[in-house]
N, C-alpha and C positions, 0 to 999 in steps of 0.2 A: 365528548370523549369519555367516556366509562372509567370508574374507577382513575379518574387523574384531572384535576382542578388547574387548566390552564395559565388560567391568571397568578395563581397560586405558585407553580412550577416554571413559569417562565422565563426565560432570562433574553436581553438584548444585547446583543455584542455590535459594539461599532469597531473601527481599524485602531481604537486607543484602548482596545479593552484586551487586555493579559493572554485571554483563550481564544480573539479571531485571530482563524489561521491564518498563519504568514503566509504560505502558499497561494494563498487566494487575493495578498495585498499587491503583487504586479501580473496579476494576468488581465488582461484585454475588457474593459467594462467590469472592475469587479463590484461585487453586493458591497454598499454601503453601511448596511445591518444584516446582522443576520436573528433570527428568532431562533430559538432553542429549546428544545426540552431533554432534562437529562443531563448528564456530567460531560461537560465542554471543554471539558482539559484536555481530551482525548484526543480534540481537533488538530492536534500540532503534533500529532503520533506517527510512525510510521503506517503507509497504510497502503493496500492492494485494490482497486476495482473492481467489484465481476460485474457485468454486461451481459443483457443477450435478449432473446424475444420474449416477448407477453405469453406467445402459444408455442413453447416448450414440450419436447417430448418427455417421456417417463428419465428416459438417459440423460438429457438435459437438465432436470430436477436435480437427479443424483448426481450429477457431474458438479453442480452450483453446489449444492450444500455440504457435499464430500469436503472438497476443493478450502471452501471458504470455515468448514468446523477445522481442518490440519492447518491452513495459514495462520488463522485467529490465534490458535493453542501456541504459538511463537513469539506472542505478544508483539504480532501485528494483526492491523486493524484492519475490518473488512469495509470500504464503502461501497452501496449501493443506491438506487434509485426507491425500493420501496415499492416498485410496479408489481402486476400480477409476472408471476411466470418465472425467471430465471433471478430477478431481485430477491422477490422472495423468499427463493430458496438459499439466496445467496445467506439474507437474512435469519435465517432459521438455522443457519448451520451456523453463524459464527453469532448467536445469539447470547451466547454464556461468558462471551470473549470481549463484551463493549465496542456491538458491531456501530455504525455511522450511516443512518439513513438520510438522505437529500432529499425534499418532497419538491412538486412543482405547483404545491397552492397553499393555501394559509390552513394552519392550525382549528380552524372552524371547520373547512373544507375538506379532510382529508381524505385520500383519492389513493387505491381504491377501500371502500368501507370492509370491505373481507378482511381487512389487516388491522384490524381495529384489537383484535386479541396481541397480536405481533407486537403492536405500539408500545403497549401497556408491557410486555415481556422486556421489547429494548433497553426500556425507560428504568425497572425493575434492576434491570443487570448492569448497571452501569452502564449502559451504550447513551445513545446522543440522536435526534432527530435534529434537523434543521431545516430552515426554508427562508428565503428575500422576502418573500408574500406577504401581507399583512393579512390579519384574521380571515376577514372574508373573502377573499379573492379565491376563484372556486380554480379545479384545476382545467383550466384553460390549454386547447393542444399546443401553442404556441410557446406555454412556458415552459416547456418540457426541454427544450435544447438550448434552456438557460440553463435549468437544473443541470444540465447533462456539464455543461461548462466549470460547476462546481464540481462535479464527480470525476471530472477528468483531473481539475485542476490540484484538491485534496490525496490522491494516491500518488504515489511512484513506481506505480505500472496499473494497466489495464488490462483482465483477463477477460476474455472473448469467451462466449459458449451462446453457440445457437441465434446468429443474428442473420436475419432476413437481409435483402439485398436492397431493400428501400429501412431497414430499420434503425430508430433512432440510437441504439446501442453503435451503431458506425460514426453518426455523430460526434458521439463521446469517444472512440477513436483520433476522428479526423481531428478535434480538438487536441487532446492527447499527443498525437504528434507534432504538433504545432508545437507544443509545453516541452517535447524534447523525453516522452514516457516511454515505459517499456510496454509493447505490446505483447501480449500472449496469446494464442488464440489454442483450443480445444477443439482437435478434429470432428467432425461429423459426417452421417450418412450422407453422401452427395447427392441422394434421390430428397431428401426433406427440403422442402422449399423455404422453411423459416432459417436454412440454417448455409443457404445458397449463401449471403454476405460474407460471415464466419469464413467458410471455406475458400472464398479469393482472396480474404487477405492472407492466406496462406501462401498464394500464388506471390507475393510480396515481401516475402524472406522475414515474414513476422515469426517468432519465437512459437514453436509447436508445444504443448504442454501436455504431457500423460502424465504425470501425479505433480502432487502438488511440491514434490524434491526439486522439481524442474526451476520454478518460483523462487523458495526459499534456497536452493542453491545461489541461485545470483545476489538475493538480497544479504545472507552470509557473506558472501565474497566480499558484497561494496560494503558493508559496514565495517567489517575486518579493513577495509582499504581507507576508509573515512576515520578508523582508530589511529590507525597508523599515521596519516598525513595528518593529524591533529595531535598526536602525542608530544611531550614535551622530553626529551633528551636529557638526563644529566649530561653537564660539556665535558664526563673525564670518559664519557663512554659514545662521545659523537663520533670518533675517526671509524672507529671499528663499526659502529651500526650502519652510515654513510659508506662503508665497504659494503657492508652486506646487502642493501639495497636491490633488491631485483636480483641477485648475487650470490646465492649459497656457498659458502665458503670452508674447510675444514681451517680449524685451528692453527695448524703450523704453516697453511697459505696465508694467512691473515698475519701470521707471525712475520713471514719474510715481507709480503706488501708493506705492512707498514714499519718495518724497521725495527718492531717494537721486541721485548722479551719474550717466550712464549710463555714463562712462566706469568708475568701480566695479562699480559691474552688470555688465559686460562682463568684464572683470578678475575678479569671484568668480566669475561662472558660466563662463568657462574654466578654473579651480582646481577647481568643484565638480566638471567634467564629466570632467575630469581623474581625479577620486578615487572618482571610480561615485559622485555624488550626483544626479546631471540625467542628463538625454538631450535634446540637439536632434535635435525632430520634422521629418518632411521638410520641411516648411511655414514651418520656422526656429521656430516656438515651442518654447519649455524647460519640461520635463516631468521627476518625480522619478523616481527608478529606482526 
């Protein structure tokens, strides 16, 4: 590999090691070690999929790399496979962003050699390649829907662009769903044949995706949702937050529900909104963050 000294940069992550992902310690046969090149911390990051065919259109290209430079810039992470065609693009666009390559053979082998500039870019910008494979194991077609097994298992959703109807990008899907992920799929020409797969999982009430808001809207949503059900409460301002729950409320309703003063009411939910517990809605009702 050009410009980057293997044995030099290497690193070995087993399931006791700080950067293997926890993601990958209860899914179905998971990698025992994993080989690494690149900053591994990254691994336990929030992170996106993109998928889709080897023989990609021009639209397909620019769909992947668009897609995957606006996710990245969010400081979420993109994984992909690394393959020719829709990976790579995936690659190229969230390359400044510490994107997450998964390969399907050992670090001697790497598959395809066209990416050989790519690598050396990842590695540069803080991103992270990885692989089960030990050095020479060349990339074998077999290993490819193990690969795919990481890549599903590493994101918290899977975007679709341009996947054939026999293509291993469905794999990592059907995986994917198993794992309980979001799928997204990216419409395409319905006369392109690499992109026939793509297009029935549509038929399948998968998530349609025209920019990349579509994505990052839900992933805003659940994180906002995951703050919230993990916040810690002061207990002089539980009654009132435990009101507002799912609940928007104006002040003087809160006042009469709970019995309380309004002039306290007023008093806590300036302290609360103060500390990121509320939000007043334009309408003047108090809503929990």
């Amino acid at each position: 590999m050009s410009n980057i000294s293997i044995y030099n940069n290497l690193k070995i992550l087993n399931h006791a090691h700080p950067d293997f992902p926890s993601k990958l310690k209860t899914i179905e046969n998971p990698p025992e070690i994993l080989f690494a090149l690149g900053n591994t911390k990254i691994l336990n990051d929030t992170s996106i999929a993109i998928v889709g065919s080897r023989k990609c259109s021009d639209y397909g290209k620019i769909c992947a790399f668009n897609l995957a430079n606006d996710i990245s810039k969010n400081n979420i992470r993109i994984v992909s496979g690394l393959a020719e065609g829709i990976d790579t693009y995936a690659h190229r666009g969230s390359v400044s962003n510490k994107t997450i390559a998964v390969i399907g053979s050992g670090f001697n082998q790497i598959y395809p050699r066209s990416n050989q500039k790519l690598i050396n870019q990842i590695i540069a910008n803080d991103g992270v390649i990885i692989t089960e494979y030990f050095f020479d194991i060349p990339a074998y077609p077999f290993n490819f829907p193990k690969r795919n097994r990481i890549v599903a298992a590493l994101a918290e959703g899977i975007v679709v662009i341009e996947a054939g109807e026999n293509s291993g990008a469905l794999i990592t899907v059907e995986i994917a769903q198993k794992l309980n992920k979001k799928i997204y799929v990216v419409p395409s020409n319905i006369d392109n044949i690499y992109s026939k797969g793509s297009n029935k999982l549509l038929q399948n009430n998968n998530k349609v995706i025209l920019s990349s808001a579509d994505i990052l809207k839900d992933f805003i949503d659940n994180q906002l949702a995951t703050k919230t059900s993990s916040i810690n409460i002061p207990k002089e301002y539980e009654n009132i937050y435990n009101a507002l729950k799912d609940n928007p409320q104006f002040a003087d309703v809160l006042s009469k529900n709970l019995s309380t003063p309004i002039s306290v009411i007023n008093s806590n939910l300036t302290m609360m909104e103060l500390g990121g517990y509320v939000t007043k809605l334009a309408d003047g009702k108090f809503k929990t963050r």
